[in-house]
C-alpha positions in Angstrom: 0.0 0.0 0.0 1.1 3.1 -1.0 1.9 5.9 1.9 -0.7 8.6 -0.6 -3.5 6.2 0.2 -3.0 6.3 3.8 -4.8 8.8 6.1 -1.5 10.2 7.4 -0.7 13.7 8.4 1.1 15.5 5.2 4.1 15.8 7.3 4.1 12.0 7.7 3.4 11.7 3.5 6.2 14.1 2.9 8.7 12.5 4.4 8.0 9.1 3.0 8.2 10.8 -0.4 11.3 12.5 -0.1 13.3 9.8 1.9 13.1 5.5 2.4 14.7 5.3 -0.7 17.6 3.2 -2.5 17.3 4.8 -6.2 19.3 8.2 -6.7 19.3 9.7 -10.4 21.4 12.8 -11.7 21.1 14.3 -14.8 23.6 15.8 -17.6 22.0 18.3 -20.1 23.4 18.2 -23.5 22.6 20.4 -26.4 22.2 19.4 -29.9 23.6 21.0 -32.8 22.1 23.7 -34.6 21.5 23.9 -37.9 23.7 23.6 -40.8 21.9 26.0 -42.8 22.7 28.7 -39.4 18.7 28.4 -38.6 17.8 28.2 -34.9 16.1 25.7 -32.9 13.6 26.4 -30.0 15.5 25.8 -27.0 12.9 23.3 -26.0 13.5 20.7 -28.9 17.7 22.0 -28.3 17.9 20.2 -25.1 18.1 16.4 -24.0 19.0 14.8 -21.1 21.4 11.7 -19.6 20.2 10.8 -16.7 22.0 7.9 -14.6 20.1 5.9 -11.9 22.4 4.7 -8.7 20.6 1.8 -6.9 22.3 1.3 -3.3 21.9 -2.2 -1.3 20.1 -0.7 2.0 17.3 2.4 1.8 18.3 5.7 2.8 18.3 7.2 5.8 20.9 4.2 7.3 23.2 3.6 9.6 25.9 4.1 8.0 27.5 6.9 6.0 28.8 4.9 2.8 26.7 2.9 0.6 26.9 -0.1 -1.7 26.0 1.1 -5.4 24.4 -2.4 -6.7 23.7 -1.3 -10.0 24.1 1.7 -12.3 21.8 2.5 -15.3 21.9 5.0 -17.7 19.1 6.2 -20.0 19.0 8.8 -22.8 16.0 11.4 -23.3 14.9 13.1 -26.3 14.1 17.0 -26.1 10.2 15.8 -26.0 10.5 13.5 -23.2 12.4 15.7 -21.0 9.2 18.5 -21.6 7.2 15.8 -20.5 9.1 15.2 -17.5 9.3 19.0 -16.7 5.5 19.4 -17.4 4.9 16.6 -15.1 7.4 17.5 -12.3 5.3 21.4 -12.3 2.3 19.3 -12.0 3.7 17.1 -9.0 4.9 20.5 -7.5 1.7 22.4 -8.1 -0.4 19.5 -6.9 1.6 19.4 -3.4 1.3 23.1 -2.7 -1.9 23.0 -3.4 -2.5 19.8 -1.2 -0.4 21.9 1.3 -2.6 24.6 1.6 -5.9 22.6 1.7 -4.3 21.1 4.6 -3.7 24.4 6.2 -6.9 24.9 5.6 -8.5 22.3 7.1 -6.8 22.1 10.3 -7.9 26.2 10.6 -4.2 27.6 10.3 -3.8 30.5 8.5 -2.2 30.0 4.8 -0.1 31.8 2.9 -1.1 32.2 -0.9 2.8 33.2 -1.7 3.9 29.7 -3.1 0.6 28.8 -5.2 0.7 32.5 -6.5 4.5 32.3 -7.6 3.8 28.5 -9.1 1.0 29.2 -10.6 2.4 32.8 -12.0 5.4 30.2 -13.8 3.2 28.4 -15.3 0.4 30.4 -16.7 2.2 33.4 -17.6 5.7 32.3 -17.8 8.4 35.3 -18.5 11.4 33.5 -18.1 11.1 30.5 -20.0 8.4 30.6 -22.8 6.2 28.3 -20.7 3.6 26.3 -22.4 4.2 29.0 -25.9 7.6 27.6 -26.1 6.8 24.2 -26.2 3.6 24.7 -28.5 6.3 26.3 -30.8 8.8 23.7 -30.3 6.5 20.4 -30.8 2.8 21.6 -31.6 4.1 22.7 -35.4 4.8 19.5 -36.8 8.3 20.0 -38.0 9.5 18.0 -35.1 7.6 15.2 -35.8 9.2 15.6 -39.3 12.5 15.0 -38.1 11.5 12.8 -35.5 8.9 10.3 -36.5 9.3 8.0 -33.8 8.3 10.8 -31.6 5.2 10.9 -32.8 4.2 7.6 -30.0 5.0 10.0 -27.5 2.8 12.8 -28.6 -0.2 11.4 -26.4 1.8 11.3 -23.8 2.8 15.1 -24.0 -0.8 16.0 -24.3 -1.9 13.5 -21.6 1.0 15.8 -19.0 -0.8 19.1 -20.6 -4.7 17.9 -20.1 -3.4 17.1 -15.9 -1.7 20.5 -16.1 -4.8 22.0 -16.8 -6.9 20.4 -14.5 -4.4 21.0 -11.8 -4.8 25.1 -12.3 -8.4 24.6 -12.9 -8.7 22.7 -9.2 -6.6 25.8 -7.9 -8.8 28.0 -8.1 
């Protein structure tokens, strides 16, 4: 049974998220080339990722300092799957502030809007990165999947990350 189905305090939830675990990853962003006509590519569809997974023998927090690494795997991601990741890692961080302050809420404390303002502020009007515009640019055009044709499988997926995205700020409000 899973520690989200149990009816737990969120402290209790959070910490059984975030630790009791034997998997680490980390992650090395390359870039792909650009062009060699000199056109640009939408820094979404640059980007793709390395990430390596580090299995350890016992579960974190332990005993001891030093771990046994049991196994090492490595797995490449195209610029489409890492803006599903990204799309679904906003949605994991929207849907725990919002399951934060719903909390707050129902215990009586008083709640800060600050976070969900600043999260949802990133997401629906996004300055800095392009947000949602930059990957409709990037993948929604059809010159990706031109390129890429075994993409195309993962399209679903992208729009299935999307769809929850917009029910998440939907929820919000």
């Amino acid at each position: 049974m899973a520690v989200e189905d149990l009816d737990a305090p969120l402290r209790i939830k959070k910490y059984y998220r975030q630790n009791e675990t034997d998997v680490f990853t980390y992650d090395d962003i390359y870039a792909r080339r650009r062009n060699r006509k000199g056109g640009k590519l939408n820094f979404k569809r640059r980007f793709g990722l390395n990430r390596v997974f580090v299995f350890t023998k016992h579960r974190v927090p332990w005993l001891q300092r030093r771990q046994l690494v049991t196994k090492i795997t490595k797995l490449e991601y195209s610029p489409l799957e890492v803006a599903i990741y990204n799309v679904a890692v906003k949605n994991g961080q929207l849907a725990e502030v919002i399951e934060t302050i719903q909390e707050e809420v129902k215990h009586g404390k008083p709640s800060s809007l600050n976070s969900l303002s600043m999260q949802l502020q990133g997401v629906v009007d996004a300055a800095v990165m392009g947000g949602i515009k930059k990957y409709q640019e990037a993948f929604f055009s059809g010159e990706y999947f031109e390129k890429f044709p075994d993409a195309i499988k993962l399209s679903e997926s992208f729009h299935d990350v999307l769809a929850e995205q917009m029910k998440i700020l939907i929820d919000a409000r």
